[in-house]
C-alpha positions in Angstrom: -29.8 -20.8 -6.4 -27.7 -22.3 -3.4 -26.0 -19.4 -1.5 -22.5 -19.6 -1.4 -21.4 -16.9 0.4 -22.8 -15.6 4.3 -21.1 -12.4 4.8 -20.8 -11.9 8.3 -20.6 -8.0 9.7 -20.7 -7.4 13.3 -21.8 -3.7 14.1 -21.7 -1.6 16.6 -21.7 2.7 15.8 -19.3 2.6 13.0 -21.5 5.8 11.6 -20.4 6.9 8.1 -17.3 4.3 8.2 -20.4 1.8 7.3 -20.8 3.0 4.1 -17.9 2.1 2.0 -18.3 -1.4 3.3 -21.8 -1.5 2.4 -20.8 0.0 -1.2 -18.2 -2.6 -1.7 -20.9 -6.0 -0.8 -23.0 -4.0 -3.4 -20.2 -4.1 -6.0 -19.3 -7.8 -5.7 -19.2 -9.4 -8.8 -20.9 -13.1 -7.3 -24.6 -13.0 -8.6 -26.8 -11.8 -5.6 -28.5 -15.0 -5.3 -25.1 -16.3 -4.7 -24.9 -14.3 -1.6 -25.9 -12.5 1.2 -24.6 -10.1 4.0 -25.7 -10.4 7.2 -25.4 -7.3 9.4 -25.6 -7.8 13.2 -26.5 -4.7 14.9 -24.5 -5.2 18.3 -27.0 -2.4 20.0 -25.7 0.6 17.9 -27.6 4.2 19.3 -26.1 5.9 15.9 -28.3 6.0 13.1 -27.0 2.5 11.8 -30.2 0.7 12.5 -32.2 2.7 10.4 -29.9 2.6 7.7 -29.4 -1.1 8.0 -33.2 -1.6 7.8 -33.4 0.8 4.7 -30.8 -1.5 2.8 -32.3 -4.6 3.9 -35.8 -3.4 2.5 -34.5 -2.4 -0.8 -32.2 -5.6 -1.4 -33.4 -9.0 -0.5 -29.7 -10.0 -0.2 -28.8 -8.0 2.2 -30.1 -8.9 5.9 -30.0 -7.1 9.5 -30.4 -8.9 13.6 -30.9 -6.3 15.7 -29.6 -7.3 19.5 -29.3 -6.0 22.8 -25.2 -5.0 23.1 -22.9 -7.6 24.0 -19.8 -5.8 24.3 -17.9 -7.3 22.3 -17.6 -8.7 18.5 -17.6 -12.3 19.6 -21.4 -12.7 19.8 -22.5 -11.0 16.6 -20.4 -13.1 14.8 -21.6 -16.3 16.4 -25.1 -15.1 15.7 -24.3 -14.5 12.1 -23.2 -17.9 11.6 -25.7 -19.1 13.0 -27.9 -16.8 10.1 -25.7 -18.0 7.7 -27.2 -20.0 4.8 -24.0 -20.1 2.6 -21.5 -22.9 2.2 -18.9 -20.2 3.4 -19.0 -17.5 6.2 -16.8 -14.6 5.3 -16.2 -11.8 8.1 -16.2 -8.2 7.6 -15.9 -5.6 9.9 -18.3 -2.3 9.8 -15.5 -0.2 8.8 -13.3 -2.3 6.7 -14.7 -3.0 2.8 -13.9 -6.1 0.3 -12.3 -5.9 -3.7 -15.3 -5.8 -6.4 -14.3 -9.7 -7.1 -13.3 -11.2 -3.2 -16.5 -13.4 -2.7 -16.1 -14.8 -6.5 -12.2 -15.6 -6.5 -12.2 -16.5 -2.6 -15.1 -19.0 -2.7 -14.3 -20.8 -6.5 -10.4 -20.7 -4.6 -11.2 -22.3 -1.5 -14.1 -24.7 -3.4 -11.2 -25.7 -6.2 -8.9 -26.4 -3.0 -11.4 -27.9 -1.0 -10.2 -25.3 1.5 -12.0 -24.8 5.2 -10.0 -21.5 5.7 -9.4 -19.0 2.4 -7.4 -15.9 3.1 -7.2 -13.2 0.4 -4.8 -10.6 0.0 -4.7 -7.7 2.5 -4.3 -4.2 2.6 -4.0 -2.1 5.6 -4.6 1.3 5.5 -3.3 2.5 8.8 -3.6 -0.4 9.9 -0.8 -3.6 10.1 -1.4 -6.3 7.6 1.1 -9.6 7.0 2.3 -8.5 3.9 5.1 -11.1 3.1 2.1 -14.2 3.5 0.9 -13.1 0.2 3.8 -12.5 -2.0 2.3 -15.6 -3.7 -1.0 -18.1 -4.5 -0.9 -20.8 -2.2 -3.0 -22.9 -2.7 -2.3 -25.7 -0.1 -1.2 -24.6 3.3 -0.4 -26.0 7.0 -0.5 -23.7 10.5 2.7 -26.6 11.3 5.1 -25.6 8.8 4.1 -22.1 7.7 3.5 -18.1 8.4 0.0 -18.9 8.8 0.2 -18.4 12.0 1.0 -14.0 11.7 -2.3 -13.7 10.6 -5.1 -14.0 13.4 -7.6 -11.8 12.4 -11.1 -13.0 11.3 -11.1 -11.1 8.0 -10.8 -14.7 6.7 -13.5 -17.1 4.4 -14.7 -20.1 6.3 -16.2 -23.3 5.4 -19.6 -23.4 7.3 -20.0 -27.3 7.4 -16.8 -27.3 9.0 -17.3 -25.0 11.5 -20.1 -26.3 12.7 -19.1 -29.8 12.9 -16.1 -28.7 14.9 -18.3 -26.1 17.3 -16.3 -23.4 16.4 -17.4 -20.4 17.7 -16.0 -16.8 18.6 -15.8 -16.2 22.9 -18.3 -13.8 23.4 -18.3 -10.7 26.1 -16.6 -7.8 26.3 -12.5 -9.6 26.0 -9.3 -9.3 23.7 -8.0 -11.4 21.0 -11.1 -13.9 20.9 -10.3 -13.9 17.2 -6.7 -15.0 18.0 -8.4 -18.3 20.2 -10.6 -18.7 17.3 -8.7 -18.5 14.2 -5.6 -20.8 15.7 -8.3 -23.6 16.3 -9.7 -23.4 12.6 -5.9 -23.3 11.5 -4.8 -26.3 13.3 -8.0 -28.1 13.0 -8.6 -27.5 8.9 -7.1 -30.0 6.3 -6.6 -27.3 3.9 -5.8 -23.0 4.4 -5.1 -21.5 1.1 -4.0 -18.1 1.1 -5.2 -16.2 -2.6 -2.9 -13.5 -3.1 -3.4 -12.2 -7.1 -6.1 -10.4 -6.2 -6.8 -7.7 -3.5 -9.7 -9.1 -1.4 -10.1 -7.0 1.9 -8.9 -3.5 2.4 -8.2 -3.2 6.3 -8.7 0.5 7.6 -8.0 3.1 10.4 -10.6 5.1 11.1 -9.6 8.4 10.9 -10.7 9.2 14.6 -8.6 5.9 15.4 -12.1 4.6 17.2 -11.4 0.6 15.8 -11.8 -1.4 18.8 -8.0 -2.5 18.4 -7.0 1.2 18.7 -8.2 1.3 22.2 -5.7 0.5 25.3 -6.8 -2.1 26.7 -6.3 -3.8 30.6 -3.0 -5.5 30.7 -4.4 -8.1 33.1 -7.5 -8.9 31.4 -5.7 -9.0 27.6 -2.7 -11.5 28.7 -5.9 -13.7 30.8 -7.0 -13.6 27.1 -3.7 -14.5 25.4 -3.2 -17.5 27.8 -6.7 -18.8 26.5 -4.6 -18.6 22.7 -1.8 -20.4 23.9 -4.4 -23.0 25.7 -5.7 -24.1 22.1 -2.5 -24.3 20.6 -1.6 -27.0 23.5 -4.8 -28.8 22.7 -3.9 -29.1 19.5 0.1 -30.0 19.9 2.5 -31.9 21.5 5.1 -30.6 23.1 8.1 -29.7 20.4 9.4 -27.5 17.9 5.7 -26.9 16.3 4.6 -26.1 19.5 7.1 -23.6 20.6 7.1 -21.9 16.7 3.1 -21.2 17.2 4.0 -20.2 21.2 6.4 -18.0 19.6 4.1 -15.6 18.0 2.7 -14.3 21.0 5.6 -14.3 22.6 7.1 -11.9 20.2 4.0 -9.6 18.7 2.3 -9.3 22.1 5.0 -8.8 24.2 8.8 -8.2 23.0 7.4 -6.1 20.3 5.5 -3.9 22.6 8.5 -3.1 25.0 10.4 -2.2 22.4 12.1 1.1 20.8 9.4 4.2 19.9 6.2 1.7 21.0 7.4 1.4 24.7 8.8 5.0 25.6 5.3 6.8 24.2 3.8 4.4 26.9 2.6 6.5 30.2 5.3 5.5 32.9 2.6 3.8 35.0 0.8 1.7 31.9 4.4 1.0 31.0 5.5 -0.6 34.4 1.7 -2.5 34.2 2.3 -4.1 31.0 5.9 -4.9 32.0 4.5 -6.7 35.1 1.4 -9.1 33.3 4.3 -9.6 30.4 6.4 -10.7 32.7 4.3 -13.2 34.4 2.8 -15.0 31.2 6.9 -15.0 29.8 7.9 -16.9 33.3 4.4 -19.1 33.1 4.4 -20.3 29.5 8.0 -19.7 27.5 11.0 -22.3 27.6 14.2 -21.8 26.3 12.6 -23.4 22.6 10.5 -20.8 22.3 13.0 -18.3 23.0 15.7 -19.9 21.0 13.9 -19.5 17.8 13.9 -15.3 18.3 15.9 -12.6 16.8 18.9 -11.9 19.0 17.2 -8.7 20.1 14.2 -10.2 21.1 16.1 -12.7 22.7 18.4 -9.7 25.0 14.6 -8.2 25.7 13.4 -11.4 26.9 16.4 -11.8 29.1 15.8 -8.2 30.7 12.3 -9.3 31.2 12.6 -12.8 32.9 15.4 -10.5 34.7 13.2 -8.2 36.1 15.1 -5.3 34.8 12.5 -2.9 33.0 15.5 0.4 33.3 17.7 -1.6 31.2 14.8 -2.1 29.1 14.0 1.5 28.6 17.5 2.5 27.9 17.7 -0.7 25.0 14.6 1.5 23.9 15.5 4.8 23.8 18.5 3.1 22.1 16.7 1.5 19.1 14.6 4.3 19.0 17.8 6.0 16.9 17.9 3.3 14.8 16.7 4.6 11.6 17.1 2.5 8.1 17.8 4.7 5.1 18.1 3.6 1.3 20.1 5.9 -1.0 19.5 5.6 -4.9 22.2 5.3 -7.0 20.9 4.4 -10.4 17.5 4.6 -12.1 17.0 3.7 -15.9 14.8 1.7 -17.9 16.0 -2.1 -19.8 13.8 -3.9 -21.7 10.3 -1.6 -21.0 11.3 -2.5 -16.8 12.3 0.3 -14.2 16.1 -1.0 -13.0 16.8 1.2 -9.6 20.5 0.8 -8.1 20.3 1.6 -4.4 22.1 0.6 -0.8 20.2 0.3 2.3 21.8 -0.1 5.8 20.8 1.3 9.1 22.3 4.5 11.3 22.4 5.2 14.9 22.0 9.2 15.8 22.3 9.6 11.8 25.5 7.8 11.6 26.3 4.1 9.8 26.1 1.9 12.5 29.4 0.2 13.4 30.2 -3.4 14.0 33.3 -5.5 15.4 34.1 -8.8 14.4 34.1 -11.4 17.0 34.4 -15.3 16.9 30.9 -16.1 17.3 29.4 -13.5 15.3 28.8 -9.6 15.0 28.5 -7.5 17.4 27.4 -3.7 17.3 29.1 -1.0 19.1 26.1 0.8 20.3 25.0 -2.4 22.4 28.4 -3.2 23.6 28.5 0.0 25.5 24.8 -0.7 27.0 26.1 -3.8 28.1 24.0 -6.1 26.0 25.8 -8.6 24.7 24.3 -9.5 21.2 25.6 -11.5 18.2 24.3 -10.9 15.0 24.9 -12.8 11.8 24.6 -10.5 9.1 25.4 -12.9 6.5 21.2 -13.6 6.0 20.2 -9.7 6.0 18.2 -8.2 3.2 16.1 -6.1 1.9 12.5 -5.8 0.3 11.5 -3.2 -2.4 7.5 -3.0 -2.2 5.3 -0.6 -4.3 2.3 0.4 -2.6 -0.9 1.8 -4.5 -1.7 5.7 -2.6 -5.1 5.1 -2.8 -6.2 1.7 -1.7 -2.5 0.8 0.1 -2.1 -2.2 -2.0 1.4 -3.4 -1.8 3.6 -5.6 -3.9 6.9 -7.1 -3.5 9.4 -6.7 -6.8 12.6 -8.8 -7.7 15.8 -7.1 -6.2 19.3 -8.8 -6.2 21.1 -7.9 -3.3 25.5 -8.0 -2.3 26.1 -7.7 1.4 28.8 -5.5 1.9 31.0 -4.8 4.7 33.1 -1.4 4.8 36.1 -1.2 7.2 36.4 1.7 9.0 40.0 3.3 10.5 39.4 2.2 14.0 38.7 -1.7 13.2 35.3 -1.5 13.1 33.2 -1.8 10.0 30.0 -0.1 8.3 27.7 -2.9 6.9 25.0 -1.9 4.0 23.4 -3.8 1.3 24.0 -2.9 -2.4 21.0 -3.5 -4.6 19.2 -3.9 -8.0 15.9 -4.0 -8.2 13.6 -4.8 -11.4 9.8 -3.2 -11.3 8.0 -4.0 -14.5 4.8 -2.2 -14.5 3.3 -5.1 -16.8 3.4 -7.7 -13.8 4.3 -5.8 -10.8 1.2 -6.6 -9.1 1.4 -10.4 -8.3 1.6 -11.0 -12.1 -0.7 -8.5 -12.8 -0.1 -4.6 -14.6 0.0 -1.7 -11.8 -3.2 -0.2 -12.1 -3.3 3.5 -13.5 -2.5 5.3 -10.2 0.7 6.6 -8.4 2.5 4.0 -6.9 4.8 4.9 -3.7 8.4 2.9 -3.6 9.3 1.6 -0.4 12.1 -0.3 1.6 11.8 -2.9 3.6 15.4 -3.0 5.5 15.8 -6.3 8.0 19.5 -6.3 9.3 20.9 -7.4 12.3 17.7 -7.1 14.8 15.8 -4.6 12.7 13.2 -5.2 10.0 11.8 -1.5 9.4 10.3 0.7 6.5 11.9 3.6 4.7 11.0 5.7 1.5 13.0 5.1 -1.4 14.8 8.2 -3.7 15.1 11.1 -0.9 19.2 10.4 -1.1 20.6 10.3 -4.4 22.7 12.3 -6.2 22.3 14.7 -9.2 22.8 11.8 -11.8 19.9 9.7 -11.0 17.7 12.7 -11.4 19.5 13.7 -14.3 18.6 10.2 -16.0 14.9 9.8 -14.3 12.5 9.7 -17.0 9.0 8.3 -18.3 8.6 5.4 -20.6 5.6 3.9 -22.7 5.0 0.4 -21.7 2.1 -2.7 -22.1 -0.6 -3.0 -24.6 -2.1 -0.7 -24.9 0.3 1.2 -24.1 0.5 3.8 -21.3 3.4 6.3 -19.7 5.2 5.4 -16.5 6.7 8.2 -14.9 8.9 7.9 -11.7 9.1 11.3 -9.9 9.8 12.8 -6.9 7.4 13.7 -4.3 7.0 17.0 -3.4 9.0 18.0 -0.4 10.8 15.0 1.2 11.6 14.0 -2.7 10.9 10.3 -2.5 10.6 8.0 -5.6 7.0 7.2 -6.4 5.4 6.3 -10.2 2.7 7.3 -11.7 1.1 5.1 -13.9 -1.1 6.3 -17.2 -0.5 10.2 -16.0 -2.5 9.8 -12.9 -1.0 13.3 -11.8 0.2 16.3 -13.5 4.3 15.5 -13.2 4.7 14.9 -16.9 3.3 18.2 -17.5 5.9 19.6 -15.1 8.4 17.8 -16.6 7.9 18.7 -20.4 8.6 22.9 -19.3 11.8 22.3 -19.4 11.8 22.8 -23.1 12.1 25.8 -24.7 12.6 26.8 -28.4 16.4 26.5 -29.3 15.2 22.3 -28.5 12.9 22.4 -31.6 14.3 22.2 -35.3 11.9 22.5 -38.4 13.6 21.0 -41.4 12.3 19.4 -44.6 9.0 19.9 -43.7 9.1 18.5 -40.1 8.9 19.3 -36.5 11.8 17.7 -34.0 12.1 18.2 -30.3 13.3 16.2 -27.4 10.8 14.0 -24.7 12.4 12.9 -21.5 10.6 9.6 -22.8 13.0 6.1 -22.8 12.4 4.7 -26.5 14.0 1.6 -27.2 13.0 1.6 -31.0 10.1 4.1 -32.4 6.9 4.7 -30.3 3.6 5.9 -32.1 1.5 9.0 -30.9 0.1 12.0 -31.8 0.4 15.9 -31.9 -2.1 18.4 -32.1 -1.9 21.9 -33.2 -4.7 24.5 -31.5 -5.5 28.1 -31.6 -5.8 29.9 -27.9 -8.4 32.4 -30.1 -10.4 29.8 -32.1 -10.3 28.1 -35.2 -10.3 24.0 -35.7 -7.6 21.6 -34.0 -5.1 20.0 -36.6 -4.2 16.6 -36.0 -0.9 14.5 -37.3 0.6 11.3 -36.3 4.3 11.9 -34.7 6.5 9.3 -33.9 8.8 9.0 -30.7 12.2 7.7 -31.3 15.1 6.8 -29.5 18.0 9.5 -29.3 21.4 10.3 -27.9 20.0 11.2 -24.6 16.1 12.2 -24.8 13.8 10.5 -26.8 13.1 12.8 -30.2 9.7 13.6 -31.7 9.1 14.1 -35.1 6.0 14.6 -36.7 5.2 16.3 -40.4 4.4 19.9 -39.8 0.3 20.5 -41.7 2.0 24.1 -43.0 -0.5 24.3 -45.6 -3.5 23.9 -42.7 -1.8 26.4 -40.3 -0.9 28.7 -42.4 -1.7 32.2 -41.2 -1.8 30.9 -37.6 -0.3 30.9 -33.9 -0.4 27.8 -32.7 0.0 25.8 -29.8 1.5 21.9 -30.0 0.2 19.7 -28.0 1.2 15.8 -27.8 -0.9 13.1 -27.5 0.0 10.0 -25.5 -1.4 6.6 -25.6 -3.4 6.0 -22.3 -5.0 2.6 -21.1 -7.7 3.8 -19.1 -8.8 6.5 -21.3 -8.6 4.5 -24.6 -7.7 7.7 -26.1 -4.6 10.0 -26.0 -4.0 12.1 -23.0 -3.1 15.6 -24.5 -0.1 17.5 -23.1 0.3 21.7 -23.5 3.8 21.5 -24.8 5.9 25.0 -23.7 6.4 25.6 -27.2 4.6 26.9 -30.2 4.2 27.8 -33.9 3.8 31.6 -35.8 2.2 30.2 -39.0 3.3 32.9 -41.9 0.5 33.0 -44.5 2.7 31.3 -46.9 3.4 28.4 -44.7 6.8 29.1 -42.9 6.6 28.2 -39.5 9.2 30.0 -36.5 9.0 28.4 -32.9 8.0 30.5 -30.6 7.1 29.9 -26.5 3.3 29.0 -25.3 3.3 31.8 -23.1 3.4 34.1 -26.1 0.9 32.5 -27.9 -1.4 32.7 -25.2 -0.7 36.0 -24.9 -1.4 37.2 -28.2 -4.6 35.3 -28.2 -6.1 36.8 -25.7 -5.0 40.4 -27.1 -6.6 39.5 -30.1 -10.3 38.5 -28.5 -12.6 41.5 -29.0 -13.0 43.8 -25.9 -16.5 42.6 -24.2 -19.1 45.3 -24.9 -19.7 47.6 -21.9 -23.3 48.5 -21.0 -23.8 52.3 -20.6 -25.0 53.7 -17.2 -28.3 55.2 -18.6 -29.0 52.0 -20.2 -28.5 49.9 -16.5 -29.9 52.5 -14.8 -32.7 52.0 -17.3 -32.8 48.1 -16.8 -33.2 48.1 -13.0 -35.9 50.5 -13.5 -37.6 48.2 -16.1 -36.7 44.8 -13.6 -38.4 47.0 -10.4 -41.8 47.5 -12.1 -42.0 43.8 -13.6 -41.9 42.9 -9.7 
């Protein structure tokens, strides 16, 4: 069978980091003869070699180069490609790890493309990742007239024929950003990039000791010597024009405005700070006309002023400035329609933890703050907005959902005015992710808040008032079916969901019961779920003894109510007669594919001739355990007799 897949890993003492990305080419779901890994040991002195070797021994897939260190991940990679046998060169790095199915969905989407460049779906744990690219498949995509150009790393699926028939290779030695000069040439040279985004393909991480090569600081003069090699291929490949400056302009902004900006600048050592100034400086007055510029943020615009100005003090004070910008989103509504989550919320920014305040002027917005620093800035807050992303805890997966957003402006008494958006989002946990259910797990809500020069992250569901809480509740949804459950986090109080009872919230939730809820009438049990219903839900309840004896089961049905959902269920008498008895409910879960069984805080005394009175848990527990016989005590002649026995066995 043809390989279709060289997966490229360049290694260099990644220690126990290695091994989720070894488990993860393991778990790929392409037929092993349909791939291979090829690990190049850069000169590692950990143990990596020896593990390497191991692996390589036991699966005939999986390959290792051992090599004197080069310095740098450039030359591994180039001698993995070399190695490679596939019809496509994926990249790994030693510490990052790929989704069961990337290799499969990647190589039959770049093949049913006819792709050179593949990008699947990203998630960064710690780590930076260009979310908003893969809101969507797309299958047919241009570095000219796209975002392409945010995503320069070489986590990226290659076609080998056509990198070797342009001689595209990785610069090798110890340097920054050779995957920036390489991926821009594949971009701009490739007929087709398609970027694969309904499935998760590479999980991008931080190493807990932050050790990733990318983590380090590097030289200012030797990383913008590096940059300037970037921006050489980009002129290579352009003339000179609006395409030109839009490719220029990510540099320009993610390398240097973005670095001398707000929190990232002022935790900079004074002298490393005045360094990077300097180099930034000199590339900005080299390479950046007024198109590059024009295209900006008006922010990034006023910091590219200061720089070409020389002025690095005003720049620190514009810093220490945004630093107090801080975006917050405050939930006003929460409430399920139609089996989706519906959250009311506004989202705006505050300076020193007040609204910021803006002035009208005839060519646009301007902010108070600013004005008093002397930056004159104009914003147009009529294209603001804001992003409502769920993000998996465990494996930092994130997805965008729908929102419908009203810019509002608020005057205040001096002239000035408070602007915020007001929002409604829709999460449907059915096809929140790209189409796709939320997998059982607890999903965090975030903001995404971009207004006036700001695009920032903030929790969701920290500020709201008593009402939304009062109205937060779970609800059964999909087929099978399975609870959803927003909740609050434990201290800060943020909105996050947990999908199929991944934690124990709904057990929390359900004490709030207590036995004046539950009526017993005409032979059946009642009590209210903070469960929405729209119509009647089937589950289960089950009736156990803390002491012993067998579990009776009955089907129960969830219905909707005046304000909580109401569970009924016939009450077995006859089988619990005689008994205490706790209840326990039964909910439909998908990943079990049985019910998940919940201690209600109520319970049943069982008269002998049937008649049942509710009673709390607690006290059934209780007398349970009274009612266990006492264990049987050994007297001290008889262990004094047994260690004797024990001593002359010996």
């Amino acid at each position: 069978m043809a390989v279709k897949v060289s997966v490229v890993i360049p290694v260099y003492n990644p220690g126990e980091y290695i091994e989720d990305c070894i488990a993860s080419l393991l778990r790929q779901s392409l037929p092993d003869d349909e791939y291979e890994a090829i690990f190049v040991n850069d000169g590692s002195t950990d143990g990596t070699p020896a593990r390497l070797d191991a692996l390589a021994a036991e699966h005939p897939h999986m390959q290792v180069i051992h090599q004197e260190p080069s310095g740098w991940s450039g030359k591994p990679r180039n001698v993995g490609i070399a190695a490679a046998k596939g019809e496509f060169v994926m990249f790994v790095d030693n510490d990052d790890w790929l989704g069961d199915e990337a290799l499969e969905r990647m190589y039959a989407y770049g093949v049913e493309n006819e792709a050179d460049v593949i990008l699947g779906k990203m998630a960064g744990k710690g780590r930076p990742v260009p979310l908003a690219l893969f809101r969507t498949n797309q299958p047919r995509m241009s570095v000219r007239n796209s975002g392409l150009i945010g995503s320069l790393t070489p986590h990226k699926m290659f076609r080998k024929e056509f990198l070797d028939r342009h001689d595209l290779r990785f610069k090798e030695g110890r340097r920054r950003l050779e995957d920036h000069v390489f991926v821009a040439e594949a971009y701009l040279l490739a007929s087709n990039v398609a970027v694969l985004s309904d499935y998760l393909c590479y999980y991008h991480i931080k190493r807990e000791d932050a050790s990733n090569a990318g983590f380090q600081r590097f030289d200012p003069v030797g990383y913008f010597k590096n940059l300037r090699e970037a921006l050489d291929v980009v002129d290579r490949h352009t003339e000179p024009g609006s395409v030109r400056d839009m490719l220029h302009r990510r540099w320009l902004r993610n390398e240097m405005v973005e670095r001398l900006r707000g929190q990232r600048l002022l935790n900079l050592p004074e002298d490393y700070r005045a360094e990077l100034f300097t180099e930034i400086r000199a590339v900005v007055d080299e390479r950046f006309g007024p198109g590059v510029v024009g295209g900006m943020s008006p922010i990034q615009q006023a910091v590219v002023q200061l720089i070409v100005a020389d002025k690095l003090p005003e720049l620190i004070e514009l810093a220490e400035c945004e630093a107090q910008m801080r975006p917050v989103g405050r939930l006003e509504s929460l409430d399920w329609e139609g089996g989706k989550l519906k959250a009311g919320f506004t989202a705006e920014y505050t300076y020193e933890d007040k609204p910021l305040a803006f002035r009208r002027e005839d060519d646009g917005d301007r902010l108070e703050t600013f004005t008093a620093l002397g930056a004159d800035v104009a914003f147009a807050l009529d294209r603001n907005s804001v992003d409502l992303v769920v993000r998996e805890r465990d494996s930092a997966a994130e997805f965008y959902q729908p929102v419908e957003l009203t810019r509002v402006r608020e005057e205040n008494e001096d002239g000035s005015f408070r602007f915020f958006l007001r929002v409604r989002a829709t999460i449907d946990p059915e096809t929140g992710a790209n189409g796709a259910p939320l997998s059982s797990s607890i999903w965090d809500v975030f903001l995404r808040v971009n207004i006036a020069a700001w695009t920032k992250t903030a929790r969701l569901g920290s500020l709201h008032p008593d009402s939304v809480t009062d109205s937060r509740r779970g609800a059964l949804t999909g087929e099978p079916r399975r609870l959803v459950l927003p909740y609050w986090t434990d201290g800060p109080g943020n909105l996050s969901l947990d999908v199929d009872q991944a934690t124990s919230k709904f057990t929390k939730d359900v004490q709030a019961i207590t036995p004046k809820d539950v009526t017993i009438e005409d032979g059946r049990i009642e009590l209210p779920l903070r469960i929405a219903v729209s119509g009647t839900e089937a589950v289960q309840v089950r009736f156990t003894s803390p002491g012993g004896g067998t579990p009776v089961e009955a089907d129960a049905t969830l219905a909707e109510g005046a304000e909580s959902a109401v569970l009924s269920a016939a009450l077995p008498s006859a089988a619990l007669a005689g008994r205490r008895v706790r209840i326990e409910l039964g909910l439909p879960s998908a990943k079990r594919g049985a019910p998940r069984w919940t201690v209600l805080p109520v319970a049943l005394a069982v008269t002998a001739d049937g008649t049942a009175t509710v009673t709390t848990t607690a006290a059934v527990n209780a007398a349970g355990k009274g009612s266990k016989p006492a264990p049987r005590k050994r007297s001290l002649l008889r262990r004094v007799a047994g260690r004797i026995k024990r001593t002359l066995v010996k």
